[in-house]
C-alpha positions in Angstrom: 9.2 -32.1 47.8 13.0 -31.8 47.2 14.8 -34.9 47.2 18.5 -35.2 46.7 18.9 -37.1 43.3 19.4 -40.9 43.6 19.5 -40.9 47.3 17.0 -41.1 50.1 14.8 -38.7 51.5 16.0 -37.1 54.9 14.5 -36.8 57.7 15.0 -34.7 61.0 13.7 -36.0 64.3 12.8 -33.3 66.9 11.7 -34.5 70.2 12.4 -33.5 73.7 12.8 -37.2 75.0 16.7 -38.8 74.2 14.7 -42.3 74.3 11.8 -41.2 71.6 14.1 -39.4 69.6 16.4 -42.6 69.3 13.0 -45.1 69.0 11.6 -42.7 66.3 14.7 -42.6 64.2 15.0 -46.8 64.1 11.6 -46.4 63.3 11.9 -44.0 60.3 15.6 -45.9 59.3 13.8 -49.4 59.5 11.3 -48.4 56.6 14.6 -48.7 54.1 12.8 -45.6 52.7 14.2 -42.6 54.2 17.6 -41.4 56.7 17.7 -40.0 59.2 19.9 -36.9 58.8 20.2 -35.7 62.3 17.6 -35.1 65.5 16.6 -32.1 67.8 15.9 -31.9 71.4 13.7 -28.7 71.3 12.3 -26.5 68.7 14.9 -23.7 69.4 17.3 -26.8 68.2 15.3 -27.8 65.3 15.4 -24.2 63.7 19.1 -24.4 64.0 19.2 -27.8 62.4 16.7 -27.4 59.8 18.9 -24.2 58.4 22.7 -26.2 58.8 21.2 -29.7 57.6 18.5 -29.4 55.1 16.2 -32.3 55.8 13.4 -33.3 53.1 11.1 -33.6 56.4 10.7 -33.0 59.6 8.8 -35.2 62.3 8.5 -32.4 65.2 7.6 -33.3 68.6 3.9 -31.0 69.9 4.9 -30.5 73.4 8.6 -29.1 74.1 10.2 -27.1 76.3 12.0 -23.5 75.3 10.2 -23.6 71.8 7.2 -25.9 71.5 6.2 -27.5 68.8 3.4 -25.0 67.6 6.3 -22.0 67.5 8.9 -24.0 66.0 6.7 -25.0 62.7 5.5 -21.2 62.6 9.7 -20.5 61.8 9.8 -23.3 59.8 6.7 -22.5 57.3 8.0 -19.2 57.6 11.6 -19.6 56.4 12.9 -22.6 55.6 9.2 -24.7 54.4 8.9 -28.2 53.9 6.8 -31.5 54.8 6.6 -31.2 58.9 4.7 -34.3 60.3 3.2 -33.8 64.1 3.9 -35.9 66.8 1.4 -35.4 69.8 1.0 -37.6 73.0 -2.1 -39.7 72.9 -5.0 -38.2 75.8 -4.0 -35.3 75.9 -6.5 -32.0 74.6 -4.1 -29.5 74.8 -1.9 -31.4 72.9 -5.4 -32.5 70.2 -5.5 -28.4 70.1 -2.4 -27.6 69.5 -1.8 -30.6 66.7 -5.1 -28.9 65.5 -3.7 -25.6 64.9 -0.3 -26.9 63.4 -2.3 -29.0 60.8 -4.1 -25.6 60.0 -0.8 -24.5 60.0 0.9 -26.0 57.3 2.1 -29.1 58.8 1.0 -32.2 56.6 0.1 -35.2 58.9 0.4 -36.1 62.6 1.1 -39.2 64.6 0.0 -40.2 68.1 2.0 -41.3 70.6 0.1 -44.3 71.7 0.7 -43.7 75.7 1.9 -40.6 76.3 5.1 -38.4 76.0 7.3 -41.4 76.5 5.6 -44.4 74.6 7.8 -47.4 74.5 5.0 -49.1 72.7 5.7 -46.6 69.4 6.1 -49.6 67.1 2.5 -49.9 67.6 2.3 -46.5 65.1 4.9 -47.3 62.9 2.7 -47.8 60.1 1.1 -44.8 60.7 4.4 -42.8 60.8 5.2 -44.7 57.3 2.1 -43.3 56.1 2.8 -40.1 57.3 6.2 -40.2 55.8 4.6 -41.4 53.2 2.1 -38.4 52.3 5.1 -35.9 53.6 7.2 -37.2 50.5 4.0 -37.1 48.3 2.8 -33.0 49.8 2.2 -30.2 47.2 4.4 -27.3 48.9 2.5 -24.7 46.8 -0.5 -25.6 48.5 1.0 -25.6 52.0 2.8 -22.0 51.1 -0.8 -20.7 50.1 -1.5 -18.5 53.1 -5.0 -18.9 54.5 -8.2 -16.7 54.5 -7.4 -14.0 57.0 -10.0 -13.9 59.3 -13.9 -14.8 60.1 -16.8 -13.3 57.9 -18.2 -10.0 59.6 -20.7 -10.3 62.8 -19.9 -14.3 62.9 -18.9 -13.8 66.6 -21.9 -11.5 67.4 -24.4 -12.7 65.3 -26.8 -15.7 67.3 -27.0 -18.8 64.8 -30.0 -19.3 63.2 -32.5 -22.0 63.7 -33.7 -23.6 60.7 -36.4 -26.7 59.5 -35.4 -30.2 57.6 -32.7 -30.2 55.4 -33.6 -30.3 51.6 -30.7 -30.4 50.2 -26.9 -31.3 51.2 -23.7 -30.3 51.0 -21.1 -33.7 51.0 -17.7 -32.9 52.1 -14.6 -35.4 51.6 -11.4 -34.2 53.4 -8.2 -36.2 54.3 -4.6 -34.7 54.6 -4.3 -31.2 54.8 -8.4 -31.5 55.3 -8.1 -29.5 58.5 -6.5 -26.7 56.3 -9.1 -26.9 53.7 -11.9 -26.4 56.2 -10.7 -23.6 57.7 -10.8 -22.0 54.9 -14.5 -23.7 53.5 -16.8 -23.9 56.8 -15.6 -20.4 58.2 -16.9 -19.0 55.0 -20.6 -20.5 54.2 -23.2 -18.3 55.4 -25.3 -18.6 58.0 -28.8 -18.8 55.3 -26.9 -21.7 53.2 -30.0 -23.5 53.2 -28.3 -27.0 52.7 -27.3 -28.9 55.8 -23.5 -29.5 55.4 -21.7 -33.1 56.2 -18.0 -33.7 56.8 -15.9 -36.5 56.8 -12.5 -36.1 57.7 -10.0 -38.8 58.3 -9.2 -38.7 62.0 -9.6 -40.5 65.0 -12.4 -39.5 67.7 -10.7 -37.0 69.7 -9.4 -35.0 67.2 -13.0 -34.5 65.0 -14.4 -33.7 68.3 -11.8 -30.5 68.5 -11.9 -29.7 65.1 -15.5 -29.8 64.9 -15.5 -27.6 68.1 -12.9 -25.1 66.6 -15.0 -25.1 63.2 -18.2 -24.1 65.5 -15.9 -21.1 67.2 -15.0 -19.9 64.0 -18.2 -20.1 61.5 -21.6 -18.4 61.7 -23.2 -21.7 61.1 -23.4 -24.3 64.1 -20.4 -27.2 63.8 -21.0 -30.5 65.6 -19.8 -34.0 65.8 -23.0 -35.7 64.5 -25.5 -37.7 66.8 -27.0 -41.0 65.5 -30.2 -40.8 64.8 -30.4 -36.7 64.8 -32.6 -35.3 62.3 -30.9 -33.7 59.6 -31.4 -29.7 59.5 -30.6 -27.2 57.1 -27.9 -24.3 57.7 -26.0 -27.0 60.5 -22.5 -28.5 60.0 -22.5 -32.2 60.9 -18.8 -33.9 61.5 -18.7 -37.5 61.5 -17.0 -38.8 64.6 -13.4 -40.3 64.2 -14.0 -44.3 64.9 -17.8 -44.3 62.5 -19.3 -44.3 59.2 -21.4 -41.7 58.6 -24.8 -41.7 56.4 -28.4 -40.4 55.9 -31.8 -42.2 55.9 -35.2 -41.3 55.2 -36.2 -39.2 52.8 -35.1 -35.6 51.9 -36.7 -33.0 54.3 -37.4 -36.1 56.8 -34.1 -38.0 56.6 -31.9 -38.6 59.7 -28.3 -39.4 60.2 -26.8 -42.6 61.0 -23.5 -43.7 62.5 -22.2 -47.3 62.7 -18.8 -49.0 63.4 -18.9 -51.6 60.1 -15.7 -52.5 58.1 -13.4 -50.0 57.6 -13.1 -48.7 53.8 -10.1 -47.7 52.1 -8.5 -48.0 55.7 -10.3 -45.7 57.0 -13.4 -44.9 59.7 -15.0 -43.0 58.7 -15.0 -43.2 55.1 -16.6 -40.7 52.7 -18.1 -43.7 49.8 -20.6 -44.4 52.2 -22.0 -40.6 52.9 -22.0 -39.8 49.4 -23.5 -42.8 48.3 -26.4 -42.5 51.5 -26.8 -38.8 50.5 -27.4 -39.4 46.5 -29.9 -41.9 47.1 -31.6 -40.1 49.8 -31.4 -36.4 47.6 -30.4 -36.9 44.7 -30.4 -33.9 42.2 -30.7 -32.0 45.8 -27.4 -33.6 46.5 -23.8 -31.4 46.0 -20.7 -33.6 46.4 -16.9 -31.8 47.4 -13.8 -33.3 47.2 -10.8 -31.8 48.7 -7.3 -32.8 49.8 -6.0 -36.1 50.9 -4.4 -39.3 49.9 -5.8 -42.2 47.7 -9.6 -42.4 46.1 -12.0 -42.5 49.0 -15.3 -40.3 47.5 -14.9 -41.2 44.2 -17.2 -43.7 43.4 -20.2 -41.6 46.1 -19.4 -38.8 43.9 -19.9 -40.6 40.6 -23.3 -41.9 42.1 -24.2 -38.3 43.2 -23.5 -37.4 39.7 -25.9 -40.4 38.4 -28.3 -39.1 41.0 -28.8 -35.3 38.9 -26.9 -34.0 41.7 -23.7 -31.8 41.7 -19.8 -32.9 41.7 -16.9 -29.8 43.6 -13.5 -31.0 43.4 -10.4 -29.2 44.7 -8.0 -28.0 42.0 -4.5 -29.4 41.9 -2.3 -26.0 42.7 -4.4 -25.8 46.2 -4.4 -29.4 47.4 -2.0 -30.4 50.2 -2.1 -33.8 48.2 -3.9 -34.3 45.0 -4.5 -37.8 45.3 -8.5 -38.0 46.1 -9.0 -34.9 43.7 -7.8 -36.6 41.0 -9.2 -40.2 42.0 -12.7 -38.0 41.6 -11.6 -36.5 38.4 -11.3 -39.7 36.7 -13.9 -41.8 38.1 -16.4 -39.3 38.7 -15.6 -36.1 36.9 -16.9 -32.5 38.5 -19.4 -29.8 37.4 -16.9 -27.2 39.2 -13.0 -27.8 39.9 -11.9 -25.0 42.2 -9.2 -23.7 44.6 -9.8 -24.3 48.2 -9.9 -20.6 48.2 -13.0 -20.5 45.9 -14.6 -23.2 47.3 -16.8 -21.9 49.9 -18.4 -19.2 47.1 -19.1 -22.1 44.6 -20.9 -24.2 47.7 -22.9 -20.7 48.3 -24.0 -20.1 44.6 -24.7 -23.9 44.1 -27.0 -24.2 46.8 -28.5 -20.7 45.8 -29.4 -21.7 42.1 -30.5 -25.9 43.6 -32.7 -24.0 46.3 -34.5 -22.4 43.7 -35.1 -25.0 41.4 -36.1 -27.3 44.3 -38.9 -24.5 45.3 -37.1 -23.9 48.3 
């Protein structure tokens, strides 16, 4: 990210409410770690301002008049592209949609509004905006720039979704920033014969994995759903974990089930991958394929060393195509990886992985 040389990164505020815009800027100027270089009232605004001002980032409102939020980081990733952090009001789906979108978007984190539009309790998320700050200051802009896969694999709309038996073997997924982005361009493009039931855990809160696990489903031939505790585990189905639990397998392979629970957070975060991978090497072992993609700190890397000690397979994003490279290269060093890929690539390798563990499992 381009910061001005012994001075502190900027940042523009965009919000349609005079009283959030002035709370979020004493918010982002009480960190010590950023200024404020000027605010917005709409997004038709924040074009002008992002092109006279320059910031480093931009925190940008979801829900505004004239140009909404949506619209206004479409220009910006267009023409002028930088960190954009998303603020969206708490309850609300359109606004869990349309924070869904932006993150597939470009934009590198979002923030809730505790209560709404007007939350006067904000301070309750300032640690949370830091953080978002935070991971805007540490973004890969080549990664962001990277324009998506264009479209859905062939007949994925038509097509019904297959039934299938017990899962054999498993695909592990690890996403956190600029996951939403990475799994767009992954789940869309497994096939609907993987034969490996696929698990995901993505750093969010509840609402939000519900409507990216339902926007996943609308746009991949396999079925996408927010797991169920206790659900039998089936091949060629996409389990999410929900926002708010941990996520793991029991059993044994071709009989295991999937469990939630609501322990201790890990690394900060519920739910937290560690506790999947390490479930899913003991359960599968060699039948196990671990993937690490974008996101900040080292959550995954010790499950992906055990899945490694297990026989089983390591995927880790490569550094050009991660949003932020941090749990990539926590992996890396911990764990290292059979296959180091761009997000691009990613959903191929999964493909031919399973293909060559399938047939040495007797699948």
């Amino acid at each position: 990210m381009p910061e001005k040389s012994g001075s502190l990164p900027t940042v523009l505020v965009v919000d349609d409410s005079a009283f959030m815009r002035r709370l979020i800027a004493e918010m982002v100027e009480s960190t010590g770690e950023y200024r404020v270089i000027g605010t917005a009232a709409d997004g038709m605004e924040a074009i002008e301002q992002v092109r006279s001002l320059n910031p480093d980032i931009v925190t940008l409102d979801i829900e505004m008049p004239r140009l909404d939020g949506l619209q206004a980081l479409d220009l910006i990733m267009r023409d002028m592209a930088r960190p954009v952090v998303m603020l969206s009001a708490a309850g609300s789906e359109r606004g869990n949609e349309m924070t869904l979108r932006a993150l597939e978007r470009g934009a590198v984190e979002f923030v809730r509004k505790p209560s709404g539009p007007i939350s006067i309790d904000l301070l309750s998320v300032r640690q949370e905006l830091l953080a978002a700050l935070n991971a805007a200051r540490a973004v890969n802009m080549a990664g962001v720039r990277t324009p998506p896969h264009a479209g859905v694999p062939v007949g994925s709309e038509t097509v019904p979704k297959k039934s299938a038996g017990a899962a054999s073997l498993v695909v592990a997924v690890a996403a956190s920033t600029g996951g939403p982005r990475a799994l767009g361009e992954i789940v869309p493009h497994l096939p609907d014969d993987l034969g490996a039931a696929v698990l995901i855990v993505q750093h969010m809160p509840r609402e939000f994995t519900r409507t990216l696990s339902h926007r996943l489903d609308l746009m991949s031939p396999l079925p996408v759903a927010e797991a169920a505790d206790g659900e039998p585990l089936m091949e060629n189905h996409v389990y999410v974990a929900p926002g708010g639990y941990h996520m793991t397998v029991g059993g044994e392979a071709r009989s295991s089930t999937i469990r939630l629970d609501n322990s201790a957070t890990m690394w900060g975060v519920r739910p937290a991958a560690d506790p999947l991978f390490i479930s899913v090497a003991e359960t599968f072992g060699s039948a196990a394929i671990g993937v690490i993609l974008t996101g900040m700190g080292r959550d995954g890397a010790e499950g992906l060393r055990r899945i490694r000690e297990a026989g089983g397979i390591a995927v880790v994003q490569d550094r050009d195509s991660s949003i932020i490279y941090g749990m990539p290269q926590a992996a890396l060093a911990i764990a290292g990886a059979d296959r180091v890929a761009a997000v691009r690539d990613i959903a191929r390798v999964i493909r031919d992985l399973c293909g060559a563990r399938k047939r040495g499992i007797g699948g």
